[in-house]
C-alpha positions in Angstrom: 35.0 107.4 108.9 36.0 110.7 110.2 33.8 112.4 112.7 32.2 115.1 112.2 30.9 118.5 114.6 27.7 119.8 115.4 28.8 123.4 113.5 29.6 121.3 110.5 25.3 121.4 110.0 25.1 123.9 107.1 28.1 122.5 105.3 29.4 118.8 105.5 26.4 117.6 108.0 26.2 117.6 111.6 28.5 115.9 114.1 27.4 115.5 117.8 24.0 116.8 118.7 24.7 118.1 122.4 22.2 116.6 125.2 21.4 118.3 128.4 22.7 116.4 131.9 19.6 114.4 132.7 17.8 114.5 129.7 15.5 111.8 128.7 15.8 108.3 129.9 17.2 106.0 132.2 20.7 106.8 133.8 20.4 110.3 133.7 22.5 110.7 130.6 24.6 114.3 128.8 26.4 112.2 125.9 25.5 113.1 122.7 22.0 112.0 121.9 23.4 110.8 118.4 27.4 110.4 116.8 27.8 110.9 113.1 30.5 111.0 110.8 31.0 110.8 107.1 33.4 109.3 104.2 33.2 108.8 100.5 29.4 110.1 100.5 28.1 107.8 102.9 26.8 109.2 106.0 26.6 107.2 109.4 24.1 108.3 112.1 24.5 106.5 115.6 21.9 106.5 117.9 24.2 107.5 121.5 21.7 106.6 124.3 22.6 103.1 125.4 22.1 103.2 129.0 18.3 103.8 127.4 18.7 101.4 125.2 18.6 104.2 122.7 15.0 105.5 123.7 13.7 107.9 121.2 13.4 111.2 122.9 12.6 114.6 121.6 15.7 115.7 121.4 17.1 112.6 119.8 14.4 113.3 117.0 15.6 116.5 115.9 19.2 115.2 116.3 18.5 112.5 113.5 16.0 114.7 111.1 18.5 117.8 111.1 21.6 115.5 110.2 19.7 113.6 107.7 18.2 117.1 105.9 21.3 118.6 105.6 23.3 115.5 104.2 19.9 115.1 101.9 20.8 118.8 100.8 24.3 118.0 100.4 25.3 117.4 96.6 28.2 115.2 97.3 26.4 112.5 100.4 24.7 109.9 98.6 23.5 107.4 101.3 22.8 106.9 105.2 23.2 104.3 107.4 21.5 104.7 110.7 22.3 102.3 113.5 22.3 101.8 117.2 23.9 99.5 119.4 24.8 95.5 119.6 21.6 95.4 122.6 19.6 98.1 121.0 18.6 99.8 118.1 16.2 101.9 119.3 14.2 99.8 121.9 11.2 102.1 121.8 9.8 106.1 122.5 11.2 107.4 125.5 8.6 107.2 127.9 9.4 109.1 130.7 9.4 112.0 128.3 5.6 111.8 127.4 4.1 109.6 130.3 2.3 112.8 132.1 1.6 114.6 129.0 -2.6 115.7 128.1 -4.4 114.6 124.6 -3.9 118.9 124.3 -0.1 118.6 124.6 0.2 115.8 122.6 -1.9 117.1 119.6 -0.9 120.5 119.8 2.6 119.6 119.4 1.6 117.1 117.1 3.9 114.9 118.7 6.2 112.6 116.4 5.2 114.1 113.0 8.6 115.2 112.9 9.9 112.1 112.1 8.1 111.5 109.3 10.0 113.9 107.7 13.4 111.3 107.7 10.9 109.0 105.0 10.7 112.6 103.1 14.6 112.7 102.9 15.3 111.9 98.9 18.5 109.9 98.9 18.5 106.1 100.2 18.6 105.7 104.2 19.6 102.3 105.2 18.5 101.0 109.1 21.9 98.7 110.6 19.3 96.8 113.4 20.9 94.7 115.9 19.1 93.9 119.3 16.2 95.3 120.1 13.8 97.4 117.4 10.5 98.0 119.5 7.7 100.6 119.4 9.5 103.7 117.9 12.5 101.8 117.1 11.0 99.4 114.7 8.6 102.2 113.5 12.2 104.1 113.1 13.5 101.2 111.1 10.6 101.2 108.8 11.0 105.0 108.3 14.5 103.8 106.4 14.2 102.6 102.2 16.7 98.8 103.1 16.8 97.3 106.5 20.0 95.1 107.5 19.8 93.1 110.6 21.5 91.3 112.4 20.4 87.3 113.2 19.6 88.5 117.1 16.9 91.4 116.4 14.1 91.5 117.3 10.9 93.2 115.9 8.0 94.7 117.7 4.8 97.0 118.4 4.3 96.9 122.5 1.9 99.7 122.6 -1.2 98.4 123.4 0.8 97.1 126.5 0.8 101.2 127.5 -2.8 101.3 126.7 -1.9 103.0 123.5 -1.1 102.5 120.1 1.7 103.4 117.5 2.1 106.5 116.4 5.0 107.0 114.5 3.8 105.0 111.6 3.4 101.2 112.8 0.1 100.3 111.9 0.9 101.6 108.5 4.0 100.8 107.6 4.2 97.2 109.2 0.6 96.3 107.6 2.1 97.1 104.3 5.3 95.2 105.0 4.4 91.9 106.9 0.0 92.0 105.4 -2.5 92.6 107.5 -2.2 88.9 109.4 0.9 89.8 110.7 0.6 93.4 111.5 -2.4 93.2 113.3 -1.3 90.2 115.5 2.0 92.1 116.6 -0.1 95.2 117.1 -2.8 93.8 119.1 -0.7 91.7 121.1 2.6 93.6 121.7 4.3 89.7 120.7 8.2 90.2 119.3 8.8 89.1 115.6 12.8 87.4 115.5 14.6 88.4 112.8 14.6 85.2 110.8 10.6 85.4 110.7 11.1 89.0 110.4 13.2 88.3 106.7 10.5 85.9 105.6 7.4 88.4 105.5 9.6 90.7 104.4 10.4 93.5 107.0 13.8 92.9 106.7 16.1 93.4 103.5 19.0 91.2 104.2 19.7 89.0 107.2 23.2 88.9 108.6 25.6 87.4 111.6 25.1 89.8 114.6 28.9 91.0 113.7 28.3 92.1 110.7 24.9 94.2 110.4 27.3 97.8 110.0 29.6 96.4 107.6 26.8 95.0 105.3 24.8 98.6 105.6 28.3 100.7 104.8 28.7 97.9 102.2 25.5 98.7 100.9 25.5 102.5 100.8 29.0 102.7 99.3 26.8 100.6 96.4 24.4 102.7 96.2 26.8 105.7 96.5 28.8 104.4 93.8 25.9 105.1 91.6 23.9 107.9 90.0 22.5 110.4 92.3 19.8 111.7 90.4 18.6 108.0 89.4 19.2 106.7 92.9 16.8 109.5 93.9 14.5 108.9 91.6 14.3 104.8 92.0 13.7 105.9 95.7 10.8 107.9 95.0 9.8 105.5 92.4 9.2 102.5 94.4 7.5 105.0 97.3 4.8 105.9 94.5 3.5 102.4 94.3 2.2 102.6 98.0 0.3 105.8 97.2 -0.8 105.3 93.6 -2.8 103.2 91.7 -1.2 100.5 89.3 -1.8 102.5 86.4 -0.7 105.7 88.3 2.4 104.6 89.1 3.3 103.3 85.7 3.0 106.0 84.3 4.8 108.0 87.0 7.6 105.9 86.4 7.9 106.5 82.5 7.9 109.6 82.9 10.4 110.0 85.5 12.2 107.5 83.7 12.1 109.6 80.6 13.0 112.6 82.9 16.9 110.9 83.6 17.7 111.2 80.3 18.1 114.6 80.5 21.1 113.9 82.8 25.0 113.8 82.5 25.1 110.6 84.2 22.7 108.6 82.0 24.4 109.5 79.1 28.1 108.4 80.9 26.2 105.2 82.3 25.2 104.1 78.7 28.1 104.7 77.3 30.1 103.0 80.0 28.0 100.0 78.7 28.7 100.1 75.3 32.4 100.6 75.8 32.7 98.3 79.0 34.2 99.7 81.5 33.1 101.3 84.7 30.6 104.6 84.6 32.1 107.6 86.3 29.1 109.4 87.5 29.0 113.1 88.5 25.6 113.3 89.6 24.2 115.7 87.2 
């Protein structure tokens, strides 16, 4: 994949997202708080704090959101992939950031509803997790639609061991994707979910060797990029509805976005494909 630049924002997608000597975390560090680059519509995010152990920091934050607006804006990117390191994914908040912040900082700033806006983003984002996905990092993870990992992650909510809780999403979005059993024993207890036990209750998409967690989630994208935009978009938002819907709600918000697709270029070229077997050539329109 090519790299990009951090002026490419308002056209191709961000590259580099410049840090400041000494931001955030341990090791004092001025790389780039993410690297990005992007090829045949798939765009790859990596998180570029590993003497950190890619600790999520502020600036990191608006690094990840901004790249995955403007490739979400983008016509011709059709997946993400966001990854970290072989130690770390994301091995938590950055802490040192936030430590000596007041309840009226925090809530005035509404600290980390900004990153709820990368579940908001319309086409498929897909989490490569090797090492360590703790605190923010697996509450990162979760923000993403498929999760690859890698057989040496691991999976967990230490908060209550800062006398807090999670806040990016955790006792949320790992209650609906492990049950409450689960969720609340990792929450309450801060304990580390491997990533075999994390496949079986269903956290994790697909389980892979440790050396193959980015392959597998490029693999996946460029599948998913191979596809219909517009319908990729719309399975995406789809499957989000049945979280927030009834049964019956989100039925019928399905037929009729279902019915909706058919006023596309690309469902027309898909069925046709079919009937003449060969391979759709979708436009996304």
């Amino acid at each position: 994949m090519s790299e990009g630049t951090h002026d490419d924002a308002g056209a191709r997608g961000p590259g580099e997202a410049r840090g400041e000597p000494g931001s955030g975390g341990a090791g004092g560090e001025s790389e780039a708080p993410i690297l990005t680059s992007l090829e045949d519509g798939v765009g790859l995010i990596r998180l570029n704090r590993p003497k950190a152990l890619n600790a999520l920091n502020q600036e990191t934050m608006h690094a990840v959101v901004d790249t995955a607006e403007a490739w979400d804006a983008d016509p011709e990117v059709r997946a993400i992939v966001l990854t970290g390191s072989a130690k770390a994914f994301a091995a938590g908040a950055d802490i040192k950031e936030m430590a000596a912040k007041s309840y009226p900082e925090v809530y005035a700033a509404d600290w980390f509803a900004r990153w709820e806006r990368l579940a908001e983003v319309r086409i498929p984002v897909i989490a490569a997790v090797s090492g360590y996905a703790l605190g923010g990092g697996c509450e990162l993870a979760m923000l993403c639609d498929i999760l690859v990992a890698g057989e040496g992650a691991r999976f967990g909510q230490p908060e209550i061991n800062l006398g807090v809780i999670p806040g990016m999403g955790g006792s949320q979005r790992l209650t609906r994707a492990v049950g409450k059993a689960k969720a609340m024993d990792m929450v309450l207890t801060g304990r580390m979910m491997d990533a075999q036990e994390a496949e079986r209750a269903g956290l994790v998409s697909r389980l892979v060797p440790d050396d193959a967690v980015l392959d597998t989630a490029l693999e996946v994208a460029r599948s998913i990029a191979a596809k219909s935009r517009p319908a990729t978009m719309i399975a995406k938002e789809a499957v989000g509805a049945a979280f927030e819907t009834t049964l019956g709600q989100g039925v019928r918000f399905e037929r009729r976005v279902f019915h909706s697709l058919f006023a596309t270029e690309d469902q027309k070229e898909g069925m046709a494909a079919f009937a003449e077997k060969r391979e759709p050539r979708f436009r996304g329109r």
